[in-house]
C-alpha positions as a Markdown table, in Angstrom:
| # | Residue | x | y | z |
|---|---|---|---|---|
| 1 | Unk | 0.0 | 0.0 | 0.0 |
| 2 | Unk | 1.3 | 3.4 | -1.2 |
| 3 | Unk | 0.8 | 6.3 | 1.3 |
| 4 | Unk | 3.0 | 8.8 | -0.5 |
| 5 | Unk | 0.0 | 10.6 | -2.1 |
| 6 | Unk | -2.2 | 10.7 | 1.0 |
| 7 | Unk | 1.1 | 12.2 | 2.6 |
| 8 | Unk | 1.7 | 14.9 | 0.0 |
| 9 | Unk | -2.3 | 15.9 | -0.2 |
| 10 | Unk | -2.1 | 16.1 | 3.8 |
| 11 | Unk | 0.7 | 18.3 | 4.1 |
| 12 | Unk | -1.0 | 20.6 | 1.3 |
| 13 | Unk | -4.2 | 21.0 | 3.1 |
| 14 | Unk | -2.2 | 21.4 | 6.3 |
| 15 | Unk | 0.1 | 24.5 | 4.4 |
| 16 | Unk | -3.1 | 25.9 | 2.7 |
| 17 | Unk | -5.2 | 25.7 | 6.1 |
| 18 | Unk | -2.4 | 27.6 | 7.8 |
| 19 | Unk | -1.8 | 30.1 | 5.6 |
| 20 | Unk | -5.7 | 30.7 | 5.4 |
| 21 | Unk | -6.2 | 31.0 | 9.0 |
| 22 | Unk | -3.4 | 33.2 | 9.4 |
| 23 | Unk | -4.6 | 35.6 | 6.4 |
| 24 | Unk | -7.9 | 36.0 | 7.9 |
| 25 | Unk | -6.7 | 37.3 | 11.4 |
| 26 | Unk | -4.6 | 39.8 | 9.3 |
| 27 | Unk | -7.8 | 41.2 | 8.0 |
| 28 | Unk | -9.5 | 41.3 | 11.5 |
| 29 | Unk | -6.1 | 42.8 | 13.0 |
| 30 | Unk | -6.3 | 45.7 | 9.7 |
| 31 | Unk | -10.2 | 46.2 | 10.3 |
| 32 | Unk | -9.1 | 48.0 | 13.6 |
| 33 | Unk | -7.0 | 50.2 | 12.1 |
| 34 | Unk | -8.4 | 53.4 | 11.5 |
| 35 | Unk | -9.0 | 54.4 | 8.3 |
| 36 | Unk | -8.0 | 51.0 | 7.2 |
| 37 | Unk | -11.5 | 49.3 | 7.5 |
| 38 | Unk | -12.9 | 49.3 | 3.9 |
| 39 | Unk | -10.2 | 50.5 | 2.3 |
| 40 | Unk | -8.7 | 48.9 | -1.1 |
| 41 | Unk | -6.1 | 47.5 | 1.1 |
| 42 | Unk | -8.8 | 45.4 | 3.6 |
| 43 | Unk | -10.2 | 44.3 | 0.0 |
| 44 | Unk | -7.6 | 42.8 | -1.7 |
| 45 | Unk | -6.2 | 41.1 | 1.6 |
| 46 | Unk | -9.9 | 40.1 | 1.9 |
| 47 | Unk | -9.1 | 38.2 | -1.7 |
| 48 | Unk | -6.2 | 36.9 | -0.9 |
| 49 | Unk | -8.0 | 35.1 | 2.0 |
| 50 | Unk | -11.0 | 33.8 | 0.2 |
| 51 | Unk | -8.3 | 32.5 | -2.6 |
| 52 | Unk | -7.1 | 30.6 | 0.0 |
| 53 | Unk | -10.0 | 28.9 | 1.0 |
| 54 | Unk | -10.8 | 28.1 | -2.3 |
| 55 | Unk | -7.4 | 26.3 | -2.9 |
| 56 | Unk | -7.8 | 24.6 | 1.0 |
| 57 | Unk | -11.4 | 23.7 | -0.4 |
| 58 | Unk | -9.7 | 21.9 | -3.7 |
| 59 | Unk | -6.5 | 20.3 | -1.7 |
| 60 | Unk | -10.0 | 18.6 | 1.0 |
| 61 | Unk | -11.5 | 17.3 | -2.3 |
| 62 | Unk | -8.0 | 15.7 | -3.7 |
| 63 | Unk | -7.5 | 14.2 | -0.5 |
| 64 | Unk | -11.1 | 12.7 | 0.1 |
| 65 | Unk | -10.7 | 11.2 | -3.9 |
| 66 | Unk | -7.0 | 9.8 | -2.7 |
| 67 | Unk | -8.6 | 7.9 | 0.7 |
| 68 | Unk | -11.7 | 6.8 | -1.5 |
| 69 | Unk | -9.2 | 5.5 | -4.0 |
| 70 | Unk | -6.8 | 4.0 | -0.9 |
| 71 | Unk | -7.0 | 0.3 | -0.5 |
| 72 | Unk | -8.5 | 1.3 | 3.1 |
| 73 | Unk | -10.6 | 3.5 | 2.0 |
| 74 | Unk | -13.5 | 0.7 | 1.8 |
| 75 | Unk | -13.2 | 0.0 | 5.1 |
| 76 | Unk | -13.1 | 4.1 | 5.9 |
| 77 | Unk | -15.7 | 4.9 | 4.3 |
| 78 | Unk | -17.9 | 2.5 | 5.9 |
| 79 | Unk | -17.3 | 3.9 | 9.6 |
| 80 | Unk | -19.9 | 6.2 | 10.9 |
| 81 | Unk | -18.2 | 9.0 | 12.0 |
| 82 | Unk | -15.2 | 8.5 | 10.5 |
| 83 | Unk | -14.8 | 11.3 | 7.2 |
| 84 | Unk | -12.6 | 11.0 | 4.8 |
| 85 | Unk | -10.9 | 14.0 | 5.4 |
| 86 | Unk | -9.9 | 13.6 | 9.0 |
| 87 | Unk | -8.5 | 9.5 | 8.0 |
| 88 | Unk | -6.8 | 10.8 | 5.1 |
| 89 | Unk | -4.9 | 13.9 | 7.1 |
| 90 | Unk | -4.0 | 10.8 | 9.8 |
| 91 | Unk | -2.5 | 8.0 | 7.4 |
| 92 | Unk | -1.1 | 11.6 | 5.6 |
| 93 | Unk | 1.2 | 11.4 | 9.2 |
| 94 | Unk | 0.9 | 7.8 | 9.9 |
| 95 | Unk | 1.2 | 5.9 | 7.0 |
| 96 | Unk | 1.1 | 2.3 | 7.1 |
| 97 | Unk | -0.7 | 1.4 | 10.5 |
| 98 | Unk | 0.4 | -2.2 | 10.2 |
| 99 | Unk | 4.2 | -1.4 | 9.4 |
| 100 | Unk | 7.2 | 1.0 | 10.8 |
| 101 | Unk | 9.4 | 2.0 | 8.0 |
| 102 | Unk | 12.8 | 3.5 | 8.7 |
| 103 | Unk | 13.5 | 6.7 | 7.4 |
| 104 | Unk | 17.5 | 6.3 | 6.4 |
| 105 | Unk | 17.4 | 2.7 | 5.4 |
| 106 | Unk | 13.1 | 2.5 | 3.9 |
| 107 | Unk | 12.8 | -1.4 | 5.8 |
| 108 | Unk | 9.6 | -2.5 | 6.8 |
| 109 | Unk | 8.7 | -3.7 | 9.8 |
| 110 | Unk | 5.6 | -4.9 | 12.2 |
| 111 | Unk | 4.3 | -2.7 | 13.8 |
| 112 | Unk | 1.8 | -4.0 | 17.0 |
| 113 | Unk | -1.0 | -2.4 | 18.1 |
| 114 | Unk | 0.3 | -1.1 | 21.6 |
| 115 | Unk | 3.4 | 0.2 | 19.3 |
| 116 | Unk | 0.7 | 2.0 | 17.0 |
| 117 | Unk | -0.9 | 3.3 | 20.2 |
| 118 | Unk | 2.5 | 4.9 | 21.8 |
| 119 | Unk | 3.3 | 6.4 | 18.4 |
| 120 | Unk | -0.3 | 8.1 | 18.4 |
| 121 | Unk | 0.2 | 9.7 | 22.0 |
| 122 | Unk | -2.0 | 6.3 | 23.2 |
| 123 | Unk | 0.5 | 4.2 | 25.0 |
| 124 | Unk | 0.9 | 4.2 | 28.9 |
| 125 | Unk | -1.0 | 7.5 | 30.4 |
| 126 | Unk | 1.3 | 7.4 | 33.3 |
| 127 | Unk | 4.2 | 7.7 | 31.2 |
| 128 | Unk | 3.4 | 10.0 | 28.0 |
| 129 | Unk | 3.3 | 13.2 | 29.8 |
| 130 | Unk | 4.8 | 16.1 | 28.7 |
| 131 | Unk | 7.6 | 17.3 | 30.8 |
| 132 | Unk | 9.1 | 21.1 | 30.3 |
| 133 | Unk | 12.1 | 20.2 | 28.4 |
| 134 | Unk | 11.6 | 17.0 | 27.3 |
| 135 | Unk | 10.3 | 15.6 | 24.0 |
| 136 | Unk | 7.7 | 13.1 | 23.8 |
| 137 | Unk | 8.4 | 9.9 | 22.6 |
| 138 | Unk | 4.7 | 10.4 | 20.5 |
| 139 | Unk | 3.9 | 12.2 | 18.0 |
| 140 | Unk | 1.8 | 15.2 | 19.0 |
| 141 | Unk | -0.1 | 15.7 | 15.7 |
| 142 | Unk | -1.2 | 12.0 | 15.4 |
| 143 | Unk | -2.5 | 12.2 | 18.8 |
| 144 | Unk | -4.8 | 15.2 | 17.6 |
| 145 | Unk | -5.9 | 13.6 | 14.7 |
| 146 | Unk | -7.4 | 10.6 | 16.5 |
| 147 | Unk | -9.0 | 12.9 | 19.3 |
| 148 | Unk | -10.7 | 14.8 | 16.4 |
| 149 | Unk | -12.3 | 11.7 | 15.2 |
| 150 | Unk | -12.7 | 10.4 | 18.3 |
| 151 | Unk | -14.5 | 13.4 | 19.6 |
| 152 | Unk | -16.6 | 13.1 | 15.7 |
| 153 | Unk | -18.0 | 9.6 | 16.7 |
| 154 | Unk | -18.8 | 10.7 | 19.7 |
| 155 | Unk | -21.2 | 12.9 | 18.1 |
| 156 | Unk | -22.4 | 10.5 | 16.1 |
| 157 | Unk | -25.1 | 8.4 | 17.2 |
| 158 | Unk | -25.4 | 5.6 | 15.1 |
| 159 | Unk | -21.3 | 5.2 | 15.1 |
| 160 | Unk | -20.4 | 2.0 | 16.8 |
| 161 | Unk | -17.5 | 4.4 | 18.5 |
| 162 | Unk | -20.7 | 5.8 | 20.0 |
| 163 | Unk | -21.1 | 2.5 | 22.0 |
| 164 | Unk | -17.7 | 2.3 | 23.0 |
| 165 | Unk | -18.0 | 6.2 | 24.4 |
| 166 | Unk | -21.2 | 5.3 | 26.4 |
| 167 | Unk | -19.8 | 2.2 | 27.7 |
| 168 | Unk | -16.5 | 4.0 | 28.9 |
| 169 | Unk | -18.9 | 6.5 | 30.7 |
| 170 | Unk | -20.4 | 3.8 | 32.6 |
| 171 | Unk | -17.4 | 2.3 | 33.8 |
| 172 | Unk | -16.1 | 5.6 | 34.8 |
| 173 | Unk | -19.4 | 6.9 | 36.5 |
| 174 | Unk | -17.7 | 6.3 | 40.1 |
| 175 | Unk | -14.3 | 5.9 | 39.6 |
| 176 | Unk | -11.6 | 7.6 | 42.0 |
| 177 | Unk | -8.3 | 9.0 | 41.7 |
| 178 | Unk | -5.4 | 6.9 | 42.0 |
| 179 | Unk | -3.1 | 9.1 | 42.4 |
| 180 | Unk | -3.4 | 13.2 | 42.4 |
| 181 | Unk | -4.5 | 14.9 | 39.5 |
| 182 | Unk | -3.6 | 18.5 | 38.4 |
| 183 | Unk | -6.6 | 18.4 | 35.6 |
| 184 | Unk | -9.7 | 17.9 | 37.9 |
| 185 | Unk | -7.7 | 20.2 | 40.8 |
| 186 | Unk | -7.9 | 24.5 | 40.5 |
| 187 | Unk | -4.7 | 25.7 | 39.9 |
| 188 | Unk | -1.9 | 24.6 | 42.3 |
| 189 | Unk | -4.1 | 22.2 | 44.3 |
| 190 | Unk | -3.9 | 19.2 | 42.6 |
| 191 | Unk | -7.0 | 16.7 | 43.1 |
| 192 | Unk | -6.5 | 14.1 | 46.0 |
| 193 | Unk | -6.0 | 10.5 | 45.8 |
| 194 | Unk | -9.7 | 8.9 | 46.5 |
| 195 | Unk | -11.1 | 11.6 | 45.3 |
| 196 | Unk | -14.0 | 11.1 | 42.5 |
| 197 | Unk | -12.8 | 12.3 | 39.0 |
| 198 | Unk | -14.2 | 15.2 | 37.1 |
| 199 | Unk | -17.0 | 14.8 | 34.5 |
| 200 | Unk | -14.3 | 16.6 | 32.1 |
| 201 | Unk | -11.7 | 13.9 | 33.2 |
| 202 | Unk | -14.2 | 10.8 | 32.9 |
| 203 | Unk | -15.1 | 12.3 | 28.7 |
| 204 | Unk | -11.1 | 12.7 | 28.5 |
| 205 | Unk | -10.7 | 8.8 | 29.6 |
| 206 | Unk | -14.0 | 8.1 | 27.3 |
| 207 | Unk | -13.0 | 9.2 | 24.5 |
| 208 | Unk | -9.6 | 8.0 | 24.8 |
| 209 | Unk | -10.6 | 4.3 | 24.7 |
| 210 | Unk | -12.7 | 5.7 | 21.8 |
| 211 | Unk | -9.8 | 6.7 | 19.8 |
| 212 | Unk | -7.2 | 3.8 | 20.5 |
| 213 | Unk | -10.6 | 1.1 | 19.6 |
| 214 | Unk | -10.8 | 3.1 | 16.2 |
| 215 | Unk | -6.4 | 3.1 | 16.0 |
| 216 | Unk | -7.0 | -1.0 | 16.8 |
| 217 | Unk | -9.8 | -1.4 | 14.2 |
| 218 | Unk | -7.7 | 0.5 | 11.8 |
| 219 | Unk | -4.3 | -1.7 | 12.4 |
| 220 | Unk | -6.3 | -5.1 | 12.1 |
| 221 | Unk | -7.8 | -3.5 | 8.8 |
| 222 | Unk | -4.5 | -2.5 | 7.3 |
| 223 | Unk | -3.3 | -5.9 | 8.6 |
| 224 | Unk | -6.3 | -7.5 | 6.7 |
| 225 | Unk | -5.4 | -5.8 | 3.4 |
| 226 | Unk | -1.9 | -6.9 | 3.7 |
| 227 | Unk | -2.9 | -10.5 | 4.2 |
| 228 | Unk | -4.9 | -10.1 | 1.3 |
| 229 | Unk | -2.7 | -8.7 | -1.4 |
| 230 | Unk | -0.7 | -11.8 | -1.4 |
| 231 | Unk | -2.5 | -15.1 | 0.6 |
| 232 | Unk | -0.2 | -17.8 | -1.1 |
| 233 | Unk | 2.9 | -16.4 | 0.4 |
| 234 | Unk | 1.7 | -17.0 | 4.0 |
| 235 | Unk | 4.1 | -18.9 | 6.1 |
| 236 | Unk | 6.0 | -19.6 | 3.2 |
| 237 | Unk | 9.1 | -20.8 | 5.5 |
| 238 | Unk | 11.3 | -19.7 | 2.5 |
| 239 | Unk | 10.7 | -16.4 | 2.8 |
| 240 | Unk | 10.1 | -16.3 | 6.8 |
| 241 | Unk | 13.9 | -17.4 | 6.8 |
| 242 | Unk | 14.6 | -14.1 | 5.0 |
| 243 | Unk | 14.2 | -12.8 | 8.2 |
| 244 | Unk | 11.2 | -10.1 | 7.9 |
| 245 | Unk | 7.8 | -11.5 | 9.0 |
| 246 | Unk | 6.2 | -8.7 | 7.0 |
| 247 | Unk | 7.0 | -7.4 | 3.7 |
| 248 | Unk | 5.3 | -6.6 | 0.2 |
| 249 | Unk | 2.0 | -7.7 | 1.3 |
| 250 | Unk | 3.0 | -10.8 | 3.2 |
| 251 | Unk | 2.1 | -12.3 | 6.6 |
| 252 | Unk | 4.0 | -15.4 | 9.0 |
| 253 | Unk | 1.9 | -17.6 | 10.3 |
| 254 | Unk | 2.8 | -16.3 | 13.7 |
| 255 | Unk | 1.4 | -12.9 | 12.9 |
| 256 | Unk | -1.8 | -14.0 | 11.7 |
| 257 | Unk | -2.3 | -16.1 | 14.8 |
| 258 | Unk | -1.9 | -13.0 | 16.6 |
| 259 | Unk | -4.7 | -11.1 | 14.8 |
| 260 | Unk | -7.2 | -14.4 | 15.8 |
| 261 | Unk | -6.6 | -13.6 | 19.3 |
| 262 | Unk | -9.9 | -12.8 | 21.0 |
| 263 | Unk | -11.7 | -9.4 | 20.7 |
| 264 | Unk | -13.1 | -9.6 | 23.9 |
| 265 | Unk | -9.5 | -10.1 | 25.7 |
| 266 | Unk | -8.4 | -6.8 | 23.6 |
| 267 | Unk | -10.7 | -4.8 | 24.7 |
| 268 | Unk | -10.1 | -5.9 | 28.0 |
| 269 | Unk | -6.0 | -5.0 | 28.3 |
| 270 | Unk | -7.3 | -1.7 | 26.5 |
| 271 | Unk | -9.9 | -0.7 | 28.5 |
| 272 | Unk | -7.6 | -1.9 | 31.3 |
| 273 | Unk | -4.6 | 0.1 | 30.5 |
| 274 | Unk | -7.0 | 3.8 | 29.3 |
């Protein structure tokens, strides 16, 4: 599977978006200045602005046609709640859900679910904070994008992400703080162990398990096309003695046991680790 294109039309809607927004508080900012509102000036920085979002509205339409086209975009299309336009800015970032390719040397590797969800900003809560000085070990913009379409399932009530949300909720409605916590606590006076958690910290945690179901359901998916563009090759022991269990299409035997391990005892771990 080719990601290049879904890359290039992601970083152009993310450039165009940019440059709109940033055009459009420059005519606010000239609007107060007297004498300026009006003027030919306000006008044809006005056109400049609407050129943009007419470029930004093009670049969204490319993309949506490049997901559509994507050998996962079948399987994105059919998820309430899930547009186009958000997935396709994601796997832009991303790429391959199922594989981690190195940038110097371009080998392909598997990529497991809990990797996928540490790269996404999902991994272990306790440990992917961010620390004044530090850089995380995620990547911040992934991280966004999955919120964004975990808050858009949310919304949407005939989403099976819906379920999962309402679900999390329940299993949340009385839990306590293990530990303190700065984000249900007023400034300086952290919350106290014991303590019941916020509503806003219970929709955080809800909508978390949200995203990292939909990041689970879209690395079996990938794994699934994968399997799929090549089926005779799996467990070929000739090629699993090349030494890559995943490459060109092709699945080991021991990775496709993997993906038969029960649903039920993946949600489980996930719910579990949220």
């Amino acid at each position: 599977m080719s990601f290049s294109l879904l890359t290039i039309y992601a970083d152009l809607l993310e450039d165009l978006e940019r440059s709109r927004i940033a055009t459009e508080n420059r005519v606010r900012a000239l609007r107060q200045v007297k004498g300026l509102a009006g003027s030919p000036e306000e006008e044809r920085l006005d056109s400049i602005a609407m050129g943009l979002a007419e470029a930004e509205r093009k670049a969204t339409n490319e993309l949506r046609k490049a997901v559509k086209a994507h050998p996962l975009g079948e399987w994105i299309g059919g998820q309430l709640g899930v547009g186009e336009k958000q997935a396709g800015r994601l796997l832009g970032v991303l790429g391959d859900p199922a594989l981690r390719v190195d940038p110097e040397t371009g080998e392909a590797t598997e990529r497991t679910v809990s990797q996928l969800w540490s790269y996404c900003g999902y991994g272990d809560a306790r440990l992917q904070v961010r620390r004044r000085g530090e850089k995380g070990n995620w990547n911040a913009t992934l991280k966004m994008r999955a919120h964004l379409i975990a808050e858009s399932c949310m919304k949407t009530p005939t989403s099976p992400y819906r379920k999962v949300y309402d679900e999390a909720r329940a299993k949340y409605a009385d839990a306590v703080h293990a530990e303190e916590c700065k984000r249900c606590g007023p400034s300086g006076k952290p919350a106290q162990r014991g303590t019941e958690l916020s509503d806003g910290h219970k929709h955080a945690r809800a909508l978390r398990l949200v995203a990292k179901t939909f990041l689970r359901d879209l690395w079996e998916e990938s794994r699934r096309v994968h399997m799929h563009d090549d089926p005779h090759t799996v467990g070929d022991p000739a090629r699993e003695d090349e030494g890559c269990s995943l490459h060109g299409g092709w699945m080991t035997q021991r990775f496709l046991e993997e993906s038969r391990r029960d649903r039920s005892e993946q949600l489980e771990a996930m719910v579990a680790a949220a």
